[in-house]
C-alpha positions as CSV (number, residue, x, y, z in Angstrom):
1,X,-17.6,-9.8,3.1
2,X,-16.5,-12.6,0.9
3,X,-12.2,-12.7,0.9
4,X,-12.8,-14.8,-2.0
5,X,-14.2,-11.7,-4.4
6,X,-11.2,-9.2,-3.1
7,X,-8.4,-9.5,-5.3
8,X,-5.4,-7.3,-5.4
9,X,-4.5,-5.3,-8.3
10,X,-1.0,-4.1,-7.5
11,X,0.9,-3.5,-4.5
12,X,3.8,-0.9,-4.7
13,X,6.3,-1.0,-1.8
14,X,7.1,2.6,-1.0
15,X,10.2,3.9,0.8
16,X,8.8,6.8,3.2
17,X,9.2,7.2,6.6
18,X,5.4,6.6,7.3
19,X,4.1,4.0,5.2
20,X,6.1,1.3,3.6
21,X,2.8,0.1,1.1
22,X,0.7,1.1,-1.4
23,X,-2.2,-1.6,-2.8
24,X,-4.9,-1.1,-4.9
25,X,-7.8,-3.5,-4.4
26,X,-10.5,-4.6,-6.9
27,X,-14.1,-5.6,-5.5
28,X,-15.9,-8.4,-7.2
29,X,-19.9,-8.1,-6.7
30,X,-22.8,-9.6,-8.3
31,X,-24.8,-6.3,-8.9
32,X,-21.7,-3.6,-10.0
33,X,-19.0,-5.8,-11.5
34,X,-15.6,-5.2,-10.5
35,X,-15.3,-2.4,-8.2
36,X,-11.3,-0.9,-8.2
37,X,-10.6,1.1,-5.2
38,X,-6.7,2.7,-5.2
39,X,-4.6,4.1,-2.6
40,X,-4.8,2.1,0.4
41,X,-1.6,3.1,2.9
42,X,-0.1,0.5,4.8
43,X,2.6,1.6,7.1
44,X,4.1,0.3,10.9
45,X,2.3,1.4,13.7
46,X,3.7,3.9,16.4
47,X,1.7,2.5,19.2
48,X,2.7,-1.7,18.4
49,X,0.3,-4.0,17.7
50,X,-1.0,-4.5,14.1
51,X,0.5,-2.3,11.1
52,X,-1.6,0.8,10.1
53,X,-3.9,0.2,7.5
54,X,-5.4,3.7,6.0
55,X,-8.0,4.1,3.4
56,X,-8.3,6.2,0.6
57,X,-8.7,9.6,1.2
58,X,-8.3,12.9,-0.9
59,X,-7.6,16.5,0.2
60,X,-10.9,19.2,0.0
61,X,-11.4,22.4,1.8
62,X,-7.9,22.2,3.7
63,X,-8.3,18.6,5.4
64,X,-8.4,14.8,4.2
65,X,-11.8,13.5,3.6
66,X,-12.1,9.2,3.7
67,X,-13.7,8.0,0.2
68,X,-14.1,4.7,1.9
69,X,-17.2,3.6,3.9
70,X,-17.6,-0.7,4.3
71,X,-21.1,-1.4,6.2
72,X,-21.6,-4.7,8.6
73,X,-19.4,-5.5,12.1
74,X,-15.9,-6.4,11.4
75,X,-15.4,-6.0,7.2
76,X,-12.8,-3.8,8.0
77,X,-11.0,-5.7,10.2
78,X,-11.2,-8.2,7.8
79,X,-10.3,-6.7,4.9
80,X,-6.9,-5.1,7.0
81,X,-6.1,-8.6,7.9
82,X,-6.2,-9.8,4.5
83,X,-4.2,-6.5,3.0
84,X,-1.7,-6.9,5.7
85,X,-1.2,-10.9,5.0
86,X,-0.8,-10.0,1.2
87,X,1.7,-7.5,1.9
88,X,4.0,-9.8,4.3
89,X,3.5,-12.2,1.4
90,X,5.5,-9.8,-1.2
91,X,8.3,-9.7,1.3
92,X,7.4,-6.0,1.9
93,X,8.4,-5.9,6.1
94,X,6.0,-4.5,8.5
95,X,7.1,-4.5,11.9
96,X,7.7,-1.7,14.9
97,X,11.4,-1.1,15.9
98,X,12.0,-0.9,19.3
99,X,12.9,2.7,19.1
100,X,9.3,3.7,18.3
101,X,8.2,3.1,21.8
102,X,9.2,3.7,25.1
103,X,8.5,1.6,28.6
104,X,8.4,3.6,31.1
105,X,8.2,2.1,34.6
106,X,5.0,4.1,36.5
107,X,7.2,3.9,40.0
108,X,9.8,6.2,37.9
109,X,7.3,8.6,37.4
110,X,7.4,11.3,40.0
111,X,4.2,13.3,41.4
């Protein structure tokens, strides 16, 4: 994938517990024209590490269904990487609090 031909649209900082990002993406290509794709979630992750980046999706037949399928090894770690820098570039903050984890030492633990 080409960063260069992924612009954002609009990113929408969002005040719920989960997610703290909403960013709508348009997809320049040769063959289709623009391609605008709304409703990606960015939010902290529980686990550490990178912030949660989720895609699209919409509700049918009682669960959430994707609407988003990017072929080839790594475009989607890509294209996270470059949501999450954009993001952290509008000053919208994505980091895990201490409180969402716990260390547990494994001699602690008993059997």
């Amino acid at each position: 994938m080409n960063i260069e031909k992924i612009e954002i649209r609009k990113i929408k900082k969002l005040d719920h517990k989960q997610f703290k990002a909403k960013v709508d993406v348009a997809f320049h290509t040769d063959e289709f024209g623009v391609i605008s794709i709304k409703g990606f979630r960015i939010g902290n992750s529980k686990f550490g590490g990178m912030p949660w980046v989720e895609p699209p999706s919409y509700q049918m037949f009682g669960k959430y269904e994707k609407c988003l399928f990017l072929e080839g090894e790594g475009v989607w770690e890509q294209l996270v990487t470059f949501l999450i820098d954009k993001c952290i570039e509008e000053g919208i903050e994505l980091v895990v609090t201490a409180t969402d984890s716990e260390v547990v030492d494994p001699e602690e633990i008993p059997f």
